[in-house]
Gaussian input, Z-matrix of N, CA and C with variables (Angstrom, degrees):
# hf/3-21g

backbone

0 1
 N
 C     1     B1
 C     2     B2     1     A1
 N     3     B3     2     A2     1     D1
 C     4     B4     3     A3     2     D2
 C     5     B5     4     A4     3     D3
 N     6     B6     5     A5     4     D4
 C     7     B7     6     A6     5     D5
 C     8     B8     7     A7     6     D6
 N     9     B9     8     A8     7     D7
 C    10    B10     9     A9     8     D8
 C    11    B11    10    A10     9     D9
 N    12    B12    11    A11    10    D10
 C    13    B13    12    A12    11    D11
 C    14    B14    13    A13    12    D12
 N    15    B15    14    A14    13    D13
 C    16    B16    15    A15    14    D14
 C    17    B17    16    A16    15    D15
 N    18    B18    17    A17    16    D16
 C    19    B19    18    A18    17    D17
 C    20    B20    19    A19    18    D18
 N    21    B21    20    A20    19    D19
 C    22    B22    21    A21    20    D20
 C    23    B23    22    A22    21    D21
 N    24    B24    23    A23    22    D22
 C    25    B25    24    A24    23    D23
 C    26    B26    25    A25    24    D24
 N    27    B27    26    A26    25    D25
 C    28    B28    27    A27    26    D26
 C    29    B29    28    A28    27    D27
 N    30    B30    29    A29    28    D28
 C    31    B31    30    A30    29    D29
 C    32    B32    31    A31    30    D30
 N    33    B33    32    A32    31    D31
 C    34    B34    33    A33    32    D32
 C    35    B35    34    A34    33    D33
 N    36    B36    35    A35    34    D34
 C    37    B37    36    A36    35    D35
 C    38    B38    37    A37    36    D36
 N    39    B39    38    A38    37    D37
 C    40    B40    39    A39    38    D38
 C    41    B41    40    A40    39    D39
 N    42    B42    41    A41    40    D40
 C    43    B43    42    A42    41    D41
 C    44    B44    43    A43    42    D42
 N    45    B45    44    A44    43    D43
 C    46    B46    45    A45    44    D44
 C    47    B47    46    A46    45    D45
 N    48    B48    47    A47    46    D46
 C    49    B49    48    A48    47    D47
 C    50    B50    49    A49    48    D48
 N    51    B51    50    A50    49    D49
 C    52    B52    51    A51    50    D50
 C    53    B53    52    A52    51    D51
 N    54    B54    53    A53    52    D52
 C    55    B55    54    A54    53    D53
 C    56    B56    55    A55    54    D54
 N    57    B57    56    A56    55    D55
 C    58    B58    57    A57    56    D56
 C    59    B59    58    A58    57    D57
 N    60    B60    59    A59    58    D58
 C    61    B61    60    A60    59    D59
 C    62    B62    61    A61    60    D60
 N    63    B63    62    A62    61    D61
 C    64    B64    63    A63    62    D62
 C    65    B65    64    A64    63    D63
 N    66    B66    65    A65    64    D64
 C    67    B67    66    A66    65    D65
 C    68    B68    67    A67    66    D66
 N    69    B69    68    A68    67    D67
 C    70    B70    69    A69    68    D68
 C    71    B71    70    A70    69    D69
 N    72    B72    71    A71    70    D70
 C    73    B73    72    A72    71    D71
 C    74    B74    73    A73    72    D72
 N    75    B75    74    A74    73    D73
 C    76    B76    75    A75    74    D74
 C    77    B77    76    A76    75    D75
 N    78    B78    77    A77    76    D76
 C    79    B79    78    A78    77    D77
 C    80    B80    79    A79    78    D78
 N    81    B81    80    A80    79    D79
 C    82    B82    81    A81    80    D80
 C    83    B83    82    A82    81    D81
 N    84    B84    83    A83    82    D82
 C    85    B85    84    A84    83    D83
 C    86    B86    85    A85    84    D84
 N    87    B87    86    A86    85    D85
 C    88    B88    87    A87    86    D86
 C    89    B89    88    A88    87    D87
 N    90    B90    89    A89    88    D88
 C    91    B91    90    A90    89    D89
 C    92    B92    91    A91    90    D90
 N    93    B93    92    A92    91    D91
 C    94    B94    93    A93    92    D92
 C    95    B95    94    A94    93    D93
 N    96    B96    95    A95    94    D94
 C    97    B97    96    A96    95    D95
 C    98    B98    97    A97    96    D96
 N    99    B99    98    A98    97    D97
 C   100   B100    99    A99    98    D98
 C   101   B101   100   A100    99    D99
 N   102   B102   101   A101   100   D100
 C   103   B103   102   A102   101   D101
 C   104   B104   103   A103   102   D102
 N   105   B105   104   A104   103   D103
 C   106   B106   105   A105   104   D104
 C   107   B107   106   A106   105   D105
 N   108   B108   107   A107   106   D106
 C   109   B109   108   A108   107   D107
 C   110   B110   109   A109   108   D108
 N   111   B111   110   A110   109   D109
 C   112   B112   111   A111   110   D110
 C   113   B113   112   A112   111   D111
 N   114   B114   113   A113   112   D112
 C   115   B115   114   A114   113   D113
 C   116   B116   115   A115   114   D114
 N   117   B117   116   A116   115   D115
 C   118   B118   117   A117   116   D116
 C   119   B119   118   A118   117   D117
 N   120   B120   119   A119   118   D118
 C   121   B121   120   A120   119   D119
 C   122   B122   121   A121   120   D120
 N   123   B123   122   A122   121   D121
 C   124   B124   123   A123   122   D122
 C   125   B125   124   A124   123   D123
 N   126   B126   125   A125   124   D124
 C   127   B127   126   A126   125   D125
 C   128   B128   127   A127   126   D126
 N   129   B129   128   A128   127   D127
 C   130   B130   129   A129   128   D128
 C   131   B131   130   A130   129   D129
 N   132   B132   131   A131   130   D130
 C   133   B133   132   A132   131   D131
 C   134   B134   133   A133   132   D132
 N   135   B135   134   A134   133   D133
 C   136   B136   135   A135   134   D134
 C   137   B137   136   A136   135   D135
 N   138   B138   137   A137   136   D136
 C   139   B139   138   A138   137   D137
 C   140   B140   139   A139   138   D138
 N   141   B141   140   A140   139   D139
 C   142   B142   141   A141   140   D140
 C   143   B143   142   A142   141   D141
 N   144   B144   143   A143   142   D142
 C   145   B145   144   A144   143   D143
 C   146   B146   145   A145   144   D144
 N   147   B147   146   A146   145   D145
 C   148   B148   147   A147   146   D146
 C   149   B149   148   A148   147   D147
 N   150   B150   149   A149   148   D148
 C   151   B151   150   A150   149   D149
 C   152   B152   151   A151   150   D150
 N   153   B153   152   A152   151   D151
 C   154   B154   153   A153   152   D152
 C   155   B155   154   A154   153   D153
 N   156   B156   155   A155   154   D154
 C   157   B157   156   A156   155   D155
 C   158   B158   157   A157   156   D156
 N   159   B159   158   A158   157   D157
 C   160   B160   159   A159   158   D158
 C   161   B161   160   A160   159   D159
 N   162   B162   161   A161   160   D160
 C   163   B163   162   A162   161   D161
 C   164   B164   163   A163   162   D162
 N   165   B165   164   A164   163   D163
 C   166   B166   165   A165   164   D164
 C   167   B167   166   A166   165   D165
 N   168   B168   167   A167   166   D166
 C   169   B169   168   A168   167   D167
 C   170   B170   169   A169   168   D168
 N   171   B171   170   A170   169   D169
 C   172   B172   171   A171   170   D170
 C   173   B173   172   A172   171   D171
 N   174   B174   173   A173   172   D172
 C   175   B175   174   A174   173   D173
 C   176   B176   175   A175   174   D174
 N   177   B177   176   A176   175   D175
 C   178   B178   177   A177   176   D176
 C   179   B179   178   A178   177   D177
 N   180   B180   179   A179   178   D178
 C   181   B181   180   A180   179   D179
 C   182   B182   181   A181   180   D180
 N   183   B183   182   A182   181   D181
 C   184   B184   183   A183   182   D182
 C   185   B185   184   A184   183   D183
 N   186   B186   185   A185   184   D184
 C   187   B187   186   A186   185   D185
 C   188   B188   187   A187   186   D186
 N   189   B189   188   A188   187   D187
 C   190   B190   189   A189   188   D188
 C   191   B191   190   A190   189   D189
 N   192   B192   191   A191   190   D190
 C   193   B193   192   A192   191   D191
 C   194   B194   193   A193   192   D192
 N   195   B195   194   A194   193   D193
 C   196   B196   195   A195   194   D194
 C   197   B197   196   A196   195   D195
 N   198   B198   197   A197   196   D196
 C   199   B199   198   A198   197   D197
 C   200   B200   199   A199   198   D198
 N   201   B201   200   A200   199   D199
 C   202   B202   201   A201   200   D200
 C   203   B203   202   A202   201   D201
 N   204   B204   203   A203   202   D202
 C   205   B205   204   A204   203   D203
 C   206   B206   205   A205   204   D204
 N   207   B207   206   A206   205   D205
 C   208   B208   207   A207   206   D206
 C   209   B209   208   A208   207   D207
 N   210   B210   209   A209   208   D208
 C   211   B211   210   A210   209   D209
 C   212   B212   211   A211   210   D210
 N   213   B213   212   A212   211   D211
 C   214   B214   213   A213   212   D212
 C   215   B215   214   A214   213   D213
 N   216   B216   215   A215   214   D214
 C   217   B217   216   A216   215   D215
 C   218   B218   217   A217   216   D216
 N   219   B219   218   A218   217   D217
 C   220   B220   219   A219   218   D218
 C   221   B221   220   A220   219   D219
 N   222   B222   221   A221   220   D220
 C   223   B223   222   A222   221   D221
 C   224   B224   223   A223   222   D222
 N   225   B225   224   A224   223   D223
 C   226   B226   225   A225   224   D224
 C   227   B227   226   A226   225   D225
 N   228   B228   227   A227   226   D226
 C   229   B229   228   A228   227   D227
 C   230   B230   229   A229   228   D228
 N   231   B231   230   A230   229   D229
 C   232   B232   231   A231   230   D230
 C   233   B233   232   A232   231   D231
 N   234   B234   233   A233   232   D232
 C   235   B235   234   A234   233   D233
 C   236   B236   235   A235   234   D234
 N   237   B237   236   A236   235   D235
 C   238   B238   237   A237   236   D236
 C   239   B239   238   A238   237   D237
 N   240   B240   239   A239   238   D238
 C   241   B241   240   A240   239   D239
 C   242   B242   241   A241   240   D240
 N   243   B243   242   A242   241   D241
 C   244   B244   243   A243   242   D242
 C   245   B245   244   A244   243   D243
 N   246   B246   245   A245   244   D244
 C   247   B247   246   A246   245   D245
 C   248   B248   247   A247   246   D246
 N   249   B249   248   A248   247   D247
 C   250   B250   249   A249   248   D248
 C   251   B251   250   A250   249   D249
 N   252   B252   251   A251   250   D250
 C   253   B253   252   A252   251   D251
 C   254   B254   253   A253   252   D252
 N   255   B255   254   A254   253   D253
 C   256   B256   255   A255   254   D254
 C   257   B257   256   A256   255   D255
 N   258   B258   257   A257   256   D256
 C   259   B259   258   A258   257   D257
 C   260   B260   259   A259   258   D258
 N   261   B261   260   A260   259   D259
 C   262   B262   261   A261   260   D260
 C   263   B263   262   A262   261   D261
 N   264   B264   263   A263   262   D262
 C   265   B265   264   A264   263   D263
 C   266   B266   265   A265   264   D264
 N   267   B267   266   A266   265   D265
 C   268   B268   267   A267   266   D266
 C   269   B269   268   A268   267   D267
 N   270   B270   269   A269   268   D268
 C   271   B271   270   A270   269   D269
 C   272   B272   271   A271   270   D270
 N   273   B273   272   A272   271   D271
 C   274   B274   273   A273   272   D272
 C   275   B275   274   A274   273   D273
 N   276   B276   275   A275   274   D274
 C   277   B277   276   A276   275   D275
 C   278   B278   277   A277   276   D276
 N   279   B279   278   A278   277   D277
 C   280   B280   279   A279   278   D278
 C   281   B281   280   A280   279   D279
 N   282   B282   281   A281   280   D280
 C   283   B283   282   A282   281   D281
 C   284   B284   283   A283   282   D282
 N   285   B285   284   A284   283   D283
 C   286   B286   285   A285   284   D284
 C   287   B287   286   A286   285   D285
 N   288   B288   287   A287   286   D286
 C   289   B289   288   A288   287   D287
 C   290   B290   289   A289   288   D288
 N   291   B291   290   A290   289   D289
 C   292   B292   291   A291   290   D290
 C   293   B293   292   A292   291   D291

   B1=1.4558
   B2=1.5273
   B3=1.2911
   B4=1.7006
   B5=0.8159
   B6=1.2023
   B7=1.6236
   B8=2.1766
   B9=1.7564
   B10=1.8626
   B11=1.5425
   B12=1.3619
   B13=1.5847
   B14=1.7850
   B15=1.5731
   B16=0.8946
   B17=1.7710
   B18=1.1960
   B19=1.2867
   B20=1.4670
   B21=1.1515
   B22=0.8238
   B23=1.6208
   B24=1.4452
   B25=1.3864
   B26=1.2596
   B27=1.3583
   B28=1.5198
   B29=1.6457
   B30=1.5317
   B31=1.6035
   B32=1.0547
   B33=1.3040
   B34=1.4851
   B35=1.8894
   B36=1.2422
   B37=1.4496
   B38=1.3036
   B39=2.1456
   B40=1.1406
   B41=1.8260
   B42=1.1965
   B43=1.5318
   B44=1.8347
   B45=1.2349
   B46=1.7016
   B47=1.5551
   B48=1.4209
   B49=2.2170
   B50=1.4972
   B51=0.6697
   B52=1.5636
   B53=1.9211
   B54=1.4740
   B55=1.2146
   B56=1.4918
   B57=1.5479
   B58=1.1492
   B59=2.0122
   B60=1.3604
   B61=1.4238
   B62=1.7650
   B63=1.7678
   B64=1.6414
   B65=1.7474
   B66=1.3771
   B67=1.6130
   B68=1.3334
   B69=1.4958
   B70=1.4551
   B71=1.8106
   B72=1.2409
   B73=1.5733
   B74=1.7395
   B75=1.6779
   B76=1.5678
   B77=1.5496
   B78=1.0843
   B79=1.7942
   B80=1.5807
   B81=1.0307
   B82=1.6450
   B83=1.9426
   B84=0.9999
   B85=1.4742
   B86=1.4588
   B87=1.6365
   B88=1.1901
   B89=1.5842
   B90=1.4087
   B91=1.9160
   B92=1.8374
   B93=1.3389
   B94=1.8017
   B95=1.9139
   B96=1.1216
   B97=1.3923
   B98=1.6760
   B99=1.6832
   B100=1.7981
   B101=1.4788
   B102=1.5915
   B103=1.1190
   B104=2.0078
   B105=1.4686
   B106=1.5546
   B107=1.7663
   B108=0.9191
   B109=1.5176
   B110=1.7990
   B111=1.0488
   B112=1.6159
   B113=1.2266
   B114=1.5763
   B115=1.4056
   B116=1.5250
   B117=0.7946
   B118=1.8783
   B119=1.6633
   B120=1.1575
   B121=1.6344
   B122=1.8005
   B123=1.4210
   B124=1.2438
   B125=1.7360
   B126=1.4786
   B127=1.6600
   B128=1.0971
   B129=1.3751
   B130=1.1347
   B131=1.3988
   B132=1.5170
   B133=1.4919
   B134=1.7171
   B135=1.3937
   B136=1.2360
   B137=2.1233
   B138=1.2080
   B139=2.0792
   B140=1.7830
   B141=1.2781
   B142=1.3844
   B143=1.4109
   B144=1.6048
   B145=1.5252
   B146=1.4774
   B147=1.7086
   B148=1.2270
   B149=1.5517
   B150=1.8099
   B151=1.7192
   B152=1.5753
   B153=1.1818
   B154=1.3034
   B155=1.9423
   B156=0.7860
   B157=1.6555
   B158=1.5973
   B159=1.9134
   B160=1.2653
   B161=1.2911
   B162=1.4939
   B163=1.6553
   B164=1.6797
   B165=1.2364
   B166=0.9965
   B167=1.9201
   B168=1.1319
   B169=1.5191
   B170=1.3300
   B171=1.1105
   B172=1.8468
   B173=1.3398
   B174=1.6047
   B175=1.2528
   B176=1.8533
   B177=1.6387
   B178=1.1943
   B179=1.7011
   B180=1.6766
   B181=1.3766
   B182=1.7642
   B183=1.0431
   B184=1.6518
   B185=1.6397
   B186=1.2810
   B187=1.1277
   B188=1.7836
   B189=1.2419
   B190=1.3131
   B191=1.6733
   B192=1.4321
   B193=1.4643
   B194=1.6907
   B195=1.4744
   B196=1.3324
   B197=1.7217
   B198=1.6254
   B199=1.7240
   B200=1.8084
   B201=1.2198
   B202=2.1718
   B203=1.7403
   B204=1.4775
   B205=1.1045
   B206=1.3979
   B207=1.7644
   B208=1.4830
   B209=1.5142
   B210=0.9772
   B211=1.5514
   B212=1.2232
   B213=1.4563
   B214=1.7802
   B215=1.5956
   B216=1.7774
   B217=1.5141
   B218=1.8110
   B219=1.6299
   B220=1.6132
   B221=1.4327
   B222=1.3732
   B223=1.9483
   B224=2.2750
   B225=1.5406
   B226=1.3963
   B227=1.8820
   B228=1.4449
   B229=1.6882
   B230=1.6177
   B231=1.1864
   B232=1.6606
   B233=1.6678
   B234=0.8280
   B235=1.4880
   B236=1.4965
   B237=1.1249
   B238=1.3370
   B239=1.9212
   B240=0.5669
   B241=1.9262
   B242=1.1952
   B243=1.5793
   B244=1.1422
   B245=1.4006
   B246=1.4562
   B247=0.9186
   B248=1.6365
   B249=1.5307
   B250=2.0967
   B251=1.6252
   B252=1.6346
   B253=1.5425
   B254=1.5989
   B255=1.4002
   B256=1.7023
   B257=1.4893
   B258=1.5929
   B259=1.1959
   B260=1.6850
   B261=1.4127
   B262=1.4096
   B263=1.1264
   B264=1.1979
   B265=2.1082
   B266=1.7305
   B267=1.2797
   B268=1.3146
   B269=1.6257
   B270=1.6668
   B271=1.2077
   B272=1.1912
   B273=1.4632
   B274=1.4336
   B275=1.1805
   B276=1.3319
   B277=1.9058
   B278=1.1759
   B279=1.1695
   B280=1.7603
   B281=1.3838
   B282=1.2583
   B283=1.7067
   B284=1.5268
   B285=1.7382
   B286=1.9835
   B287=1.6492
   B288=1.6140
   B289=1.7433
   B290=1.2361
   B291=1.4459
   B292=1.3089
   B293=1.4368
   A1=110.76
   A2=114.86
   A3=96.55
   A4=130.22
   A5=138.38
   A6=163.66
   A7=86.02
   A8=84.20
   A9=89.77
   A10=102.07
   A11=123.81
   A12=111.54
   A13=98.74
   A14=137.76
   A15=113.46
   A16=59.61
   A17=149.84
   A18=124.34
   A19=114.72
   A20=136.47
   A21=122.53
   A22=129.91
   A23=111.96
   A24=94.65
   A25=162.25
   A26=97.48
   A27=128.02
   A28=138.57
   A29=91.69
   A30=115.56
   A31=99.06
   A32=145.86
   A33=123.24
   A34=86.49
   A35=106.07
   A36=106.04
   A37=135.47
   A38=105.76
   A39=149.56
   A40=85.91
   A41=112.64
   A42=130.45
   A43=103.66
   A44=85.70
   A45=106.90
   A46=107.22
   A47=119.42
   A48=120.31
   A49=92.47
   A50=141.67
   A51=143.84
   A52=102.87
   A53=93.61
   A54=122.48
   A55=110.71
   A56=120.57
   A57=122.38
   A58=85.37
   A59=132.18
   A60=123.62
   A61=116.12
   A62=97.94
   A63=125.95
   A64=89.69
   A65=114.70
   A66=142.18
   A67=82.04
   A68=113.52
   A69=116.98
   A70=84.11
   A71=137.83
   A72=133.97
   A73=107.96
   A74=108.64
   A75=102.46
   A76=108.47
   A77=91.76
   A78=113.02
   A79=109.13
   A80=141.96
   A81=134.17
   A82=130.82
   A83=97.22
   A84=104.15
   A85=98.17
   A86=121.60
   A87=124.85
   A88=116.36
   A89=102.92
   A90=103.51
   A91=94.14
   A92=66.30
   A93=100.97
   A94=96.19
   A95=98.41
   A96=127.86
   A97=111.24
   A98=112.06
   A99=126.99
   A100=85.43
   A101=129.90
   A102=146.93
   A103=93.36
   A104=101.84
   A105=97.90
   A106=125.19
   A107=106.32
   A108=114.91
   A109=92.46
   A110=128.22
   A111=113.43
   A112=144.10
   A113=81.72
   A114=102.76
   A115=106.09
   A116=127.72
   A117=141.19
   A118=110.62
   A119=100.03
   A120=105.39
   A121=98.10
   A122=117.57
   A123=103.67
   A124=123.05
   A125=107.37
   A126=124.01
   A127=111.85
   A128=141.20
   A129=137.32
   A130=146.35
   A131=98.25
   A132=118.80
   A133=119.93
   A134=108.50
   A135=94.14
   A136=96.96
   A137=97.47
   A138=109.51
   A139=90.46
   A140=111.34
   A141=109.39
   A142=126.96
   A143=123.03
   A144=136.83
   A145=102.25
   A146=117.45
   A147=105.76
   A148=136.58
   A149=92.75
   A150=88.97
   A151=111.32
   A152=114.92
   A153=125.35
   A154=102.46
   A155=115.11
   A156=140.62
   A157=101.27
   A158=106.90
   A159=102.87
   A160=113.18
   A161=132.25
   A162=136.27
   A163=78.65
   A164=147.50
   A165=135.75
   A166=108.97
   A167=122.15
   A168=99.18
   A169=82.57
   A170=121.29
   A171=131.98
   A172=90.16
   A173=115.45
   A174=131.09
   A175=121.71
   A176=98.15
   A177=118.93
   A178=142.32
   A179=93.83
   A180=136.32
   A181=89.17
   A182=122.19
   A183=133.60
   A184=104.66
   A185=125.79
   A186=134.32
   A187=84.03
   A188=111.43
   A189=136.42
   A190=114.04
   A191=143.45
   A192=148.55
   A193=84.50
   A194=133.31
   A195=113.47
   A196=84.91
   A197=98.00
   A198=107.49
   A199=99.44
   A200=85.44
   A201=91.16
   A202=114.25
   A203=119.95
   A204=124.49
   A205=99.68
   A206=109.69
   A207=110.34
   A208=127.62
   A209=125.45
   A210=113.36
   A211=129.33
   A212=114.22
   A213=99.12
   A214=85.41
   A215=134.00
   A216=97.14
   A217=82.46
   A218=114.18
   A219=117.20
   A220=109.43
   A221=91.93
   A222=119.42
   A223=95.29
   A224=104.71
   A225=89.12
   A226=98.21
   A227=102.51
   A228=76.24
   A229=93.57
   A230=127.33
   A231=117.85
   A232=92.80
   A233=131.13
   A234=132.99
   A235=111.04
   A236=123.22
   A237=136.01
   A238=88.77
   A239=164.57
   A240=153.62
   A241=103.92
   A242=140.26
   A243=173.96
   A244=117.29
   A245=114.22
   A246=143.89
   A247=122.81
   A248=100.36
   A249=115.95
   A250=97.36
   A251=120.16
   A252=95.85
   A253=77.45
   A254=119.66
   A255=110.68
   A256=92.77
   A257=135.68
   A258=132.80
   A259=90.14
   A260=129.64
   A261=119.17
   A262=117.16
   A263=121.57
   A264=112.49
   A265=106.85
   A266=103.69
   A267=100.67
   A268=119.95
   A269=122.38
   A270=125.84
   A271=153.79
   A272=103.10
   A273=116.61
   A274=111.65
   A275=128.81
   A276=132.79
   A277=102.15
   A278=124.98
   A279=121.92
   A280=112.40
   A281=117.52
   A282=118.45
   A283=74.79
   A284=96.97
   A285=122.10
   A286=66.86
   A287=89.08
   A288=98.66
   A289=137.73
   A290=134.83
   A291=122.58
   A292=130.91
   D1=-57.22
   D2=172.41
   D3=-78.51
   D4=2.17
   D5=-164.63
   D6=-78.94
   D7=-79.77
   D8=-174.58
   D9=-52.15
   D10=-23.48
   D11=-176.00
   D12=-74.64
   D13=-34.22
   D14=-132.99
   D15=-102.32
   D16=-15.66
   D17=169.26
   D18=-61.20
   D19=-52.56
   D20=-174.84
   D21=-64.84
   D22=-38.32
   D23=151.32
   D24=-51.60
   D25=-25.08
   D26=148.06
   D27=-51.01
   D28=-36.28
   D29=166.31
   D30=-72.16
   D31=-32.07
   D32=-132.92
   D33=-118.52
   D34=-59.79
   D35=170.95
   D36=-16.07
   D37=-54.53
   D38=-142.01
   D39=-93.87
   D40=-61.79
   D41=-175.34
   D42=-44.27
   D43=-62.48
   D44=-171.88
   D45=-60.21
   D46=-43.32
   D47=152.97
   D48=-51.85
   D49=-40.89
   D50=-138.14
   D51=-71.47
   D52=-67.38
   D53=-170.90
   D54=-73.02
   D55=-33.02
   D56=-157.16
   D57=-96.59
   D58=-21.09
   D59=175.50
   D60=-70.57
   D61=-32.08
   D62=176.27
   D63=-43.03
   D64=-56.52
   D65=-134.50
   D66=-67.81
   D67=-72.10
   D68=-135.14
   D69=-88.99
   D70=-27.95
   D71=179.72
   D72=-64.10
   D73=6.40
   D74=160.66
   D75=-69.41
   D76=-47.91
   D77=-161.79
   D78=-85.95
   D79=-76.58
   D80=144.69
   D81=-70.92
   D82=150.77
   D83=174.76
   D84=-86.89
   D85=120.14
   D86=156.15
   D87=-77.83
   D88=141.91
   D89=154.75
   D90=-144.15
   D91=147.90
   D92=-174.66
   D93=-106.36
   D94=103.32
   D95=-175.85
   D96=-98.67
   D97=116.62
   D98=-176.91
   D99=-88.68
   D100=132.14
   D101=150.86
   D102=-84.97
   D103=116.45
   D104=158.97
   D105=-81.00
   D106=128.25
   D107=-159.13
   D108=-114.60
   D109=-46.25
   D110=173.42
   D111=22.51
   D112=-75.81
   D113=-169.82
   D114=-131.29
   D115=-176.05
   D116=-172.61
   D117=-99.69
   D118=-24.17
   D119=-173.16
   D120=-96.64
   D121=-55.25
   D122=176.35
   D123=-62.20
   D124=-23.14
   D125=164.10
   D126=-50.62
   D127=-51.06
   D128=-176.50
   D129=-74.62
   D130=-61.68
   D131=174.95
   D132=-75.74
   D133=-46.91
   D134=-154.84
   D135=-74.98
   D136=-10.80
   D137=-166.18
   D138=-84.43
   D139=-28.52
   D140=174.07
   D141=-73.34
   D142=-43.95
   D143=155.37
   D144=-37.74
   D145=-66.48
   D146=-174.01
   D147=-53.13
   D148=-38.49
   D149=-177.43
   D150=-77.76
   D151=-12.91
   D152=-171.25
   D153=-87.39
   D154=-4.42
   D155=-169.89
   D156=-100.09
   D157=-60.06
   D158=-175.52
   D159=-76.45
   D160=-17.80
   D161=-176.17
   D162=-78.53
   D163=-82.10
   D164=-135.38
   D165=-72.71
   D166=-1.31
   D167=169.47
   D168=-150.66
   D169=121.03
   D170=-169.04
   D171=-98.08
   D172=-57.16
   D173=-169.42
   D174=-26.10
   D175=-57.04
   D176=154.37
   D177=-25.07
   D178=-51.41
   D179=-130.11
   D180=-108.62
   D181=-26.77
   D182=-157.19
   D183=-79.36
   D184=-38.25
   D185=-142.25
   D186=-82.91
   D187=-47.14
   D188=-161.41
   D189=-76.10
   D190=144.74
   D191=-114.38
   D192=-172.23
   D193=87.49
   D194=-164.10
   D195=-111.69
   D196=142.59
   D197=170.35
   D198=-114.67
   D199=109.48
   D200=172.44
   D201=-99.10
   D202=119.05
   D203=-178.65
   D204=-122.41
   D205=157.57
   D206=169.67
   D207=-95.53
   D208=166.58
   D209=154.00
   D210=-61.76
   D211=175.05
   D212=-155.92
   D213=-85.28
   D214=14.80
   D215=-158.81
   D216=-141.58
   D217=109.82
   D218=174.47
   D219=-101.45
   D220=110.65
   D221=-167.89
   D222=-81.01
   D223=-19.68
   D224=176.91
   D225=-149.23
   D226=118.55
   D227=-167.29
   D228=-110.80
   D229=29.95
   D230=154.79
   D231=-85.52
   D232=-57.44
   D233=-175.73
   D234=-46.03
   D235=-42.50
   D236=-171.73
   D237=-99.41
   D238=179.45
   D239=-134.73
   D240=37.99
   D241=-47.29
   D242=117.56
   D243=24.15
   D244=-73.54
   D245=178.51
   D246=-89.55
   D247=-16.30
   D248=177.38
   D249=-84.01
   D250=-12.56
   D251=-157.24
   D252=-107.58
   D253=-10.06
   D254=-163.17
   D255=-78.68
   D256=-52.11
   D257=-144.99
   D258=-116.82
   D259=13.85
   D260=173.44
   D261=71.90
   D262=10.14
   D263=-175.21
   D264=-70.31
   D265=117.30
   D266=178.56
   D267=-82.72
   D268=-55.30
   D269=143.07
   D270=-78.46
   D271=126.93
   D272=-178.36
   D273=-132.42
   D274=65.39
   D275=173.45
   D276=-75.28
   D277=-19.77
   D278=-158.01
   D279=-91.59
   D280=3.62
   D281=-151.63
   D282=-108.72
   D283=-176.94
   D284=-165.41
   D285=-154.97
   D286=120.47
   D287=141.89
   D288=-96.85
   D289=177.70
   D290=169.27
   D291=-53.59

């Protein structure tokens, strides 16, 4: 019995993100963006080109609604603190630190 209850709340929650991403992808194009966290070399450079990519042509950059998440595994987490205050990611429960 709570099992199907805790499904169903889950459905309904899940539906309701669902619909409300449908909503706002009239008006902006979302992308749901993997920050690789791994390793130190993929941590750095390639998240650096990009933000340094997105400051340099905003123009571009506007149309677009970007969601940045990590991997579940942060190989450097001053670097990654670093990088949450540059692009705003507020949650990260899902990650394993070192």
């Amino acid at each position: 019995m709570i099992l199907k209850t805790k499904s169903l709340i889950y459905n309904i929650f899940f539906s309701i993100i669902f619909y409300l991403i449908l909503i706002i992808s009239y008006f902006k194009k979302i992308r749901f963006l993997q920050i690789e966290t791994r390793r130190f070399g993929h941590m750095s450079e390639p998240i650096e080109i990009h933000f340094l990519e997105k400051k340099k042509f905003k123009e571009n950059f506007k149309e677009y609604l970007d969601i940045y998440f990590p991997e579940k595994f942060i190989s450097n987490t001053y670097l990654w603190r670093r990088w949450k205050n540059f692009f705003k990611i507020k949650i990260d429960f899902l990650t394993r630190r070192l």
